[in-house]
Structure formats: structure tokens, C-alpha cells
MIKEVO-277260 format. One record per atom (N, C-alpha, C): x, y, z. Coordinates in pm, whole numbers, padded with zeros to 5 digits, always signed. Layout:
residues N
XYZ...
This chain:
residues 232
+03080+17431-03476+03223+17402-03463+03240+17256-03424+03383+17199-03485+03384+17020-03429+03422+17038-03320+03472+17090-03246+03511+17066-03119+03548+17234-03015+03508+17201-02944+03576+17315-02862+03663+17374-02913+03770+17325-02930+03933+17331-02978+03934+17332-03118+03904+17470-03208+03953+17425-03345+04057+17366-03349+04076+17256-03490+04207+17237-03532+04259+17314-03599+04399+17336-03654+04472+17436-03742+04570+17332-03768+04560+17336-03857+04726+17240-03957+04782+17372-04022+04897+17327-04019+04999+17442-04051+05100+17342-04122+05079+17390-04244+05235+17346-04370+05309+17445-04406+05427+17377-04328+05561+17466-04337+05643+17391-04327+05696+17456-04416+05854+17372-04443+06007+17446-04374+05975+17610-04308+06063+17646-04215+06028+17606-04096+06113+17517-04012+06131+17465-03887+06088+17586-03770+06165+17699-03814+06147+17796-03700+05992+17843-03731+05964+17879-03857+05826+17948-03887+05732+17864-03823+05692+17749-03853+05641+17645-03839+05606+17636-03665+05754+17666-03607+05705+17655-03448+05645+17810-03382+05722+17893-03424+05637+18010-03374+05518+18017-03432+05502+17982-03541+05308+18000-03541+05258+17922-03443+05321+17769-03469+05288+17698-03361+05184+17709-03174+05338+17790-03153+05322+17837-03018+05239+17932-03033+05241+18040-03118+05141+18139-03072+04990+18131-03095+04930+18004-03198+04803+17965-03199+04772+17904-03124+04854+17816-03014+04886+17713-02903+04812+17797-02750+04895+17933-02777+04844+18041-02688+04731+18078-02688+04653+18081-02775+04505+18136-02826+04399+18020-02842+04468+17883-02748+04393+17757-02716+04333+17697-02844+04402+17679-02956+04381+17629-03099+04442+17511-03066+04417+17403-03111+04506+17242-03133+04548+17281-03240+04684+17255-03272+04756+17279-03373+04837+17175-03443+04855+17156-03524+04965+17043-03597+05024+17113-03680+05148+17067-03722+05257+17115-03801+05279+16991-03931+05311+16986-04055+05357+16943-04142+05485+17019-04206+05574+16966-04215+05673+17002-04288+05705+17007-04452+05570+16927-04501+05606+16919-04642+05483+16887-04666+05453+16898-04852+05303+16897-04870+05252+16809-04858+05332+16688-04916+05266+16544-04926+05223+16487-04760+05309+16543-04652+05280+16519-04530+05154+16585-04498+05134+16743-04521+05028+16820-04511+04913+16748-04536+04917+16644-04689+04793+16621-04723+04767+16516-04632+04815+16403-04599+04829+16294-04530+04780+16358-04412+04822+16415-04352+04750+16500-04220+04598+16532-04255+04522+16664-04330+04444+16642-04381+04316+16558-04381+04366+16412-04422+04251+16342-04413+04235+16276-04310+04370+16287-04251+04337+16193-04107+04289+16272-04003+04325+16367-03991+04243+16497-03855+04125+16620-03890+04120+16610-04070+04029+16694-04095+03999+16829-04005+04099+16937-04059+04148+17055-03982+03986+17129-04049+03980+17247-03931+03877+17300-03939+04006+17476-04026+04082+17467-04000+04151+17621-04089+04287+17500-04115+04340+17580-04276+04496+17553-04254+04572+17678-04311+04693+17706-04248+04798+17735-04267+04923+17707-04386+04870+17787-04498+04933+17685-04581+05076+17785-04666+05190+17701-04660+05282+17763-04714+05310+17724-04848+05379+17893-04947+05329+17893-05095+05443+17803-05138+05520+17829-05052+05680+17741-05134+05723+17599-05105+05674+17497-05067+05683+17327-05022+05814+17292-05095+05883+17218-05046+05995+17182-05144+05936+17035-05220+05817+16987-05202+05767+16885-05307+05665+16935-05342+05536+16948-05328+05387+17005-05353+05417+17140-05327+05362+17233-05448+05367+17361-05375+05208+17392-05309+05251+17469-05269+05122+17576-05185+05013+17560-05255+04969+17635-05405+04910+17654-05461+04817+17529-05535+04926+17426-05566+04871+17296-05610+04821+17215-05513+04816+17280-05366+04776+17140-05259+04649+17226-05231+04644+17425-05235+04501+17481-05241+04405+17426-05312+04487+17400-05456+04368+17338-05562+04324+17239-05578+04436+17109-05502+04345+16996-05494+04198+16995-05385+04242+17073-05253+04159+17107-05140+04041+17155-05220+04069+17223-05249+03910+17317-05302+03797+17268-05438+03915+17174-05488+03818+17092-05590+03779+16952-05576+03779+16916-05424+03697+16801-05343+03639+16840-05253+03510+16757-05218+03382+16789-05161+03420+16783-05040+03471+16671-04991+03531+16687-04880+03625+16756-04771+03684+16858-04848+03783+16975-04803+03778+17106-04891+03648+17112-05000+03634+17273-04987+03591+17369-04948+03545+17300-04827+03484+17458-04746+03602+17463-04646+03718+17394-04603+03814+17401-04525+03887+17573-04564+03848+17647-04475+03908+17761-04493+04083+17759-04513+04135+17819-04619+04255+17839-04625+04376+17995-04622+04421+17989-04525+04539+18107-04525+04682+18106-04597+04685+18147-04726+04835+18122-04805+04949+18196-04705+05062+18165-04714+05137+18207-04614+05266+18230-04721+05344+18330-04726+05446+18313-04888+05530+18484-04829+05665+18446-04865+05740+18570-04851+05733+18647-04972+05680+18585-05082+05657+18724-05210+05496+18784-05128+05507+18913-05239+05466+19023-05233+05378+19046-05294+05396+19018-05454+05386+19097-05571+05230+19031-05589+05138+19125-05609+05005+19127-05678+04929+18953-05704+05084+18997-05799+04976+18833-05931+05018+18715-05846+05072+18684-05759+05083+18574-05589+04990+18522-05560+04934+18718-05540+04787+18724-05430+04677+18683-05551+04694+18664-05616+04592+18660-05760+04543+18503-05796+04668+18498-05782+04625+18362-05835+04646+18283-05688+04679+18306-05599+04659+18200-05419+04456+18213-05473+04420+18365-05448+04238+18354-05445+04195+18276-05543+04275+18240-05711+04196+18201-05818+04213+18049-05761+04252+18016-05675+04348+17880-05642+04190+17841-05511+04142+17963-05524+04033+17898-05368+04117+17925-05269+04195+18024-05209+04245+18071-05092+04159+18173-05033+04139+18177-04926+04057+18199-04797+04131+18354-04785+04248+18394-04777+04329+18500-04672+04500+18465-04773+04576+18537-04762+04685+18572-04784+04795+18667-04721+04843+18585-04623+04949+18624-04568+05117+18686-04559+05198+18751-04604+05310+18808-04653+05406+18774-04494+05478+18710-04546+05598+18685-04412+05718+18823-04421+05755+18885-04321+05716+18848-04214+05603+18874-04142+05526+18841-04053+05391+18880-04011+05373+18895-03895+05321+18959-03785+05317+18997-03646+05242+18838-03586+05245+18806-03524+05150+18713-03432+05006+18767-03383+04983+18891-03382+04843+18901-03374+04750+18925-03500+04853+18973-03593+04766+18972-03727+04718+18841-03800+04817+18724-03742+04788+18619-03789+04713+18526-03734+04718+18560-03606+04541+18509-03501+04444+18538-03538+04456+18732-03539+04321+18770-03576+04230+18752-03707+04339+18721-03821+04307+18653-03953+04242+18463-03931+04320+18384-03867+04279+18276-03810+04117+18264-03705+04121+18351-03622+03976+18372-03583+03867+18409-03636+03891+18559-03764+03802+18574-03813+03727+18444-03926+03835+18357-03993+03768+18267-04081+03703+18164-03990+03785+18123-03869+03702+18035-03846+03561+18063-03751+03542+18222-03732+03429+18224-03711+03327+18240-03779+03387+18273-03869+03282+18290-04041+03224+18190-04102+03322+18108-04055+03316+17928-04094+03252+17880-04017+03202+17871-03924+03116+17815-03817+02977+17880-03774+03003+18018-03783+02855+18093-03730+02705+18096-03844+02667+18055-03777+02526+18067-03901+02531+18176-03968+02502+18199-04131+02517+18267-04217+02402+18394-04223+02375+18504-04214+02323+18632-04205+02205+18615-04334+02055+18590-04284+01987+18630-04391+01987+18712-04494+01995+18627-04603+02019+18746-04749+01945+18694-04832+01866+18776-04923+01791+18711-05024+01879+18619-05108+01764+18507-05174+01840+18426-05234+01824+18434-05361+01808+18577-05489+01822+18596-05572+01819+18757-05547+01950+18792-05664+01959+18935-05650+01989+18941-05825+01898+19033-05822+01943+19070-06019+01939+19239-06038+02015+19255-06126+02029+19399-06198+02086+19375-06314+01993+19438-06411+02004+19425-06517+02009+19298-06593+02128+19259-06669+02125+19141-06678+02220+19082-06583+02257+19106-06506+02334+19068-06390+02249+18951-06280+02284+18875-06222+02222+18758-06170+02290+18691-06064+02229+18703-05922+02360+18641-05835+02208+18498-05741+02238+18434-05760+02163+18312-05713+02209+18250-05590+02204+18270-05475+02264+18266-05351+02212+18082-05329+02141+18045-05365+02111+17887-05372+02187+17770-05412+02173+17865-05527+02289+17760-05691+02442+17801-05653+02474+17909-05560+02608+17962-05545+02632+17988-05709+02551+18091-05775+02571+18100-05896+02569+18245-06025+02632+18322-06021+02629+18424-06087+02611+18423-06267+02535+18486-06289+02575+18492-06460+02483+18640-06484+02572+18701-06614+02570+18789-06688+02481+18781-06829+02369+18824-06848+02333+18813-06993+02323+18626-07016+02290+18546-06901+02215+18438-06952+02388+18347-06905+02495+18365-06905+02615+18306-06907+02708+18292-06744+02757+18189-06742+02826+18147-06609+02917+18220-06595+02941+18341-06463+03115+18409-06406+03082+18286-06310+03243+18233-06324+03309+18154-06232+03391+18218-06104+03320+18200-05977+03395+18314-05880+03446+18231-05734+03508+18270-05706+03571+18194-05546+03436+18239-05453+03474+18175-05368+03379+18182-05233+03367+18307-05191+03521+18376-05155+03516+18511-05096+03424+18667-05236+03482+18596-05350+03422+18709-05426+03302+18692-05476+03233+18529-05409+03137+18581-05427+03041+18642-05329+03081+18589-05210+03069+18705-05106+03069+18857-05056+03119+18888-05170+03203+19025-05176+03103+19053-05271+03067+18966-05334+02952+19076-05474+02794+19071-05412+02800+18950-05352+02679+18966-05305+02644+19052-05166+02711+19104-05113+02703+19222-04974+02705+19314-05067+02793+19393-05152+02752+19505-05245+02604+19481-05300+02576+19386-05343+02385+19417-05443+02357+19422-05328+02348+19390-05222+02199+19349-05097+02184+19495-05075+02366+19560-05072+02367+19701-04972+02432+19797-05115+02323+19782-05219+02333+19855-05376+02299+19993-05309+02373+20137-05393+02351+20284-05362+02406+20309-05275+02442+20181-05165+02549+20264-05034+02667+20246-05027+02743+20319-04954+02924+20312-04958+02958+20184-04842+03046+20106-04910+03089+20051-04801+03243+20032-04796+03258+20083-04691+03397+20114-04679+03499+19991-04666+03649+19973-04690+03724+19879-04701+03677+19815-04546+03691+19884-04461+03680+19833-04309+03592+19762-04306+03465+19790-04316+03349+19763-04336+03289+19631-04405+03412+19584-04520+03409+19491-04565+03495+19380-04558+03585+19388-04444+03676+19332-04444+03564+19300-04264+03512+19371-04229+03454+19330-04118+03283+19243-04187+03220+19253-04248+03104+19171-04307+03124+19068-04349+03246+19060-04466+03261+19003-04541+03366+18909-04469+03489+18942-04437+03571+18836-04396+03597+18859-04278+03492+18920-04192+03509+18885-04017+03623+18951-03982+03696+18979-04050+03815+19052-03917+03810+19237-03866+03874+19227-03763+03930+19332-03694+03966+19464-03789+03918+19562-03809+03993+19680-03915+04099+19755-03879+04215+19686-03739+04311+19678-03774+04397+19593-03870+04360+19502-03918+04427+19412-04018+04446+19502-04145+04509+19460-04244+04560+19563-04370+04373+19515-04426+04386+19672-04530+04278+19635-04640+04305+19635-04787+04459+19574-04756+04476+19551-04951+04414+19416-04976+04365+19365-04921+04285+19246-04955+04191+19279-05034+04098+19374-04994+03966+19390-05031+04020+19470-05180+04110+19549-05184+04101+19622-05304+04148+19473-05406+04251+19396-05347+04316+19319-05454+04192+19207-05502+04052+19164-05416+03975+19081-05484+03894+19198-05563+03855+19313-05555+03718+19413-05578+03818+19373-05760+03910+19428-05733+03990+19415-05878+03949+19274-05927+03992+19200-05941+04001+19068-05961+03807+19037-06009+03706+19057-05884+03617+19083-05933+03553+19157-06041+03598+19228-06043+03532+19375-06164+03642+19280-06318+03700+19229-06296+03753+19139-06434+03637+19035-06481+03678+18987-06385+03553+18841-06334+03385+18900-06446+03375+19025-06384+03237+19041-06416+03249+19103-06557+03317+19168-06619+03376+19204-06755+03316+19347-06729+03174+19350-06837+03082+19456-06865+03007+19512-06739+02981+19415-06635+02882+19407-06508+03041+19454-06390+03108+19454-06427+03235+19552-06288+03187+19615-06286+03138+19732-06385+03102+19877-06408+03002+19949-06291+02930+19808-06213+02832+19786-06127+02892+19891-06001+03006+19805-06006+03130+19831-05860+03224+19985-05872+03152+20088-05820+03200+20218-05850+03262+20259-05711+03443+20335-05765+03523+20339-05628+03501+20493-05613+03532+20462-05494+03490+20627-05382+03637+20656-05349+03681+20689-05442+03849+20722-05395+03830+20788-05237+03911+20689-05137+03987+20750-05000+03826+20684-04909+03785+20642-04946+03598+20614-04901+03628+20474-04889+03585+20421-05047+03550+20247-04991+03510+20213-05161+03385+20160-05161+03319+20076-05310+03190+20107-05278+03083+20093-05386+02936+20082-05396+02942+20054-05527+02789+19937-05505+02726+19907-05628+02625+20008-05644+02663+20000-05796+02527+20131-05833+02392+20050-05835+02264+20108-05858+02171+20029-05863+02121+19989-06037+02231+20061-06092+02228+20050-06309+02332+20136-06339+02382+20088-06475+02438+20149-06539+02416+20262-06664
């Protein structure tokens, strides 16, 4: 960790939103900064280099999504964990915030402890040394290269976010067993299994696209959880 005190930048463009997150990450001894707009957000950014941000989908100049994608496609700010923050709802939001390199996805309105406990879990995920895992896992023609950060199918590149590929690689390690939404929302993205688990179903989806022929891998346990089979 850089400092005792994570930082948290928070871009928001509601005044009130903006301060109650404020205060309540303030409470949970986070240094916090506020931006009101994106172009400010980014400007912040390089000058304090936040260890999490807070990022809202609707900016009235930069949106949300276009300031995720500049973040995540420089070396310098893509491992900066990101939380989308957005009063829509609907699926394809959450779809494309993750295809965007988003970390977590947030739906306003939101409790104050769900949004700590989402804030703690990344940044302890983000900081704690990473859990021995082999650094090649194959089935079939399936191929996950934990080195290269690199998956391919039958000889060919799936292009995957951080979290899914995280998410595919805890299924092969722990292939034949069930692992439940909780379960993966606690391995995989560190949090509390009070937090919701439509996360996990909305990337497992998104994944099993990703992989085309090789989803087929990812078999659901209706009311249970997911497992990778060990073949098809």
C-alpha cells in the first residue's frame, strides 16, 4: 500500500452525492478527494495518483465510461482499481462499465456500508500479495497463461478484463468443484457475502460469450453457484 491512508478520488458531478460519499469514506480513515467533473477528475489523477476511484457514469463533459477507458489503456493507471457509480440499472450499463476495465459497479441509490465494503475489498485485493496459482492452466484447447495475462482457445487470443480473467482462472485451478456466488465474490473480488451477487452472474455471462465454444467449460448449478467441468 502507498501510504497508510489509501487515497480515493471520487468523480461526481452531484454536490450532495459527492459529499456523503465523501464523509462516509472520511469515517473509515480513507483520504479522500472529490472532483466535480471529468476533465477535473483526470487532472486530479495524475497529480495524487489515487490508489481506488469512484467514478461517476454521467460527467456533464467526459463521461464515466470514456475516462474508465482512457485509465485502463495507460500503463500508468491500469491497475488503479475502478468503482462505476451510475443511477441506471439495466444489464448492458453493467456490460459495457466491465468491457470499459471497471473494477465494481455501483447502482445509486446505495447504502454507505455497501459502498465501503466494496471500496475495501478492492483495495485489499489491490495491495495484498497475490495467492499462489499455477502459471499455466489448459483444457482442451483452452489455455489460460497466468504470466502473459493471456487466454486463447484453439491457438487464438480471448480478450478479457482483469476481473474475468480472474474469475476464469479460480474456476480451472478449482475445475469439478462448485463454487458458489458467495464464494466468489469472496476469492475473487474480496468482499463480504453480504454485498449483492449479481455481479458475479453478470461477468460469468459476459465470460461464457468471451469464451464462445470454451463457456460450455462454465456449467450453472441452478440456486448453488458455477463449476468448471474438467472436458466437454
Amino acid at each position: 500500500m502507498k501510504t497508510n491512508q489509501p487515497k480515493i478520488l471520487v468523480i461526481e458531478d452531484d454536490k450532495d452525492i459527492a459529499e456523503l460519499v465523501e464523509y462516509n469514506l472520511k469515517q473509515e480513515k480513507f483520504k479522500t478527494e472529490v472532483a466535480y467533473s471529468g476533465s477535473r477528475g483526470l487532472d486530479k489523477i495524475k497529480n495524487t495518483n489515487p490508489d481506488l476511484i469512484l467514478l461517476d457514469l454521467m460527467l456533464p463533459d467526459i463521461g464515466g465510461l470514456e475516462i474508465c477507458r482512457k485509465l485502463k489503456t495507460q500503463e500508468k493507471t491500469k491497475s488503479i482499481p475502478v468503482i462505476m457509480m451510475t443511477a441506471k440499472s439495466e444489464e448492458i450499463d453493467r456490460i459495457v462499465g466491465f468491457e470499459m476495465g471497471a473494477d465494481d459497479y455501483i447502482c445509486k441509490p446505495f447504502s454507505p456500508r455497501e459502498l465501503t465494503l466494496r471500496v475495501k475489498a478492492l483495495i485489499r485485493r489491490n495491495t495484498e500479495p497475490a495467492s499462489v496459482m499455477p502459471q499455466e492452466l489448459k483444457f482442451g484447447k483452452l489455455v489460460l497463461d497466468a504470466e502473459k495475462f493471456l487466454v486463447t482457445y484453439g491457438g487464438e487470443a480471448i480478450k478479457l478484463t482483469a476481473i474475468e480473467f480472474r474469475l476464469l482462472q479460480y474456476l480451472m485451478v478449482h475445475k469439478g468443484r462448485v463454487a458458489t456466488r458467495d464464494s466468489l465474490l469472496d476469492q475473487v473480488w474480496g468482499y463480504d457475502s453480504a454485498v449483492t451477487t449479481r455481479t458475479v452472474d453478470t461477468h460469468i455471462k459476459r465470460l461464457r460469450q468471451k469464451l464462445g465454444t470454451a463457456g460450455d467449460y462454465i456449467e450453472t448449478l441452478v440456486g448453488v453457484g458455477y463449476r468448471f467441468l474438467e472436458k466437454l
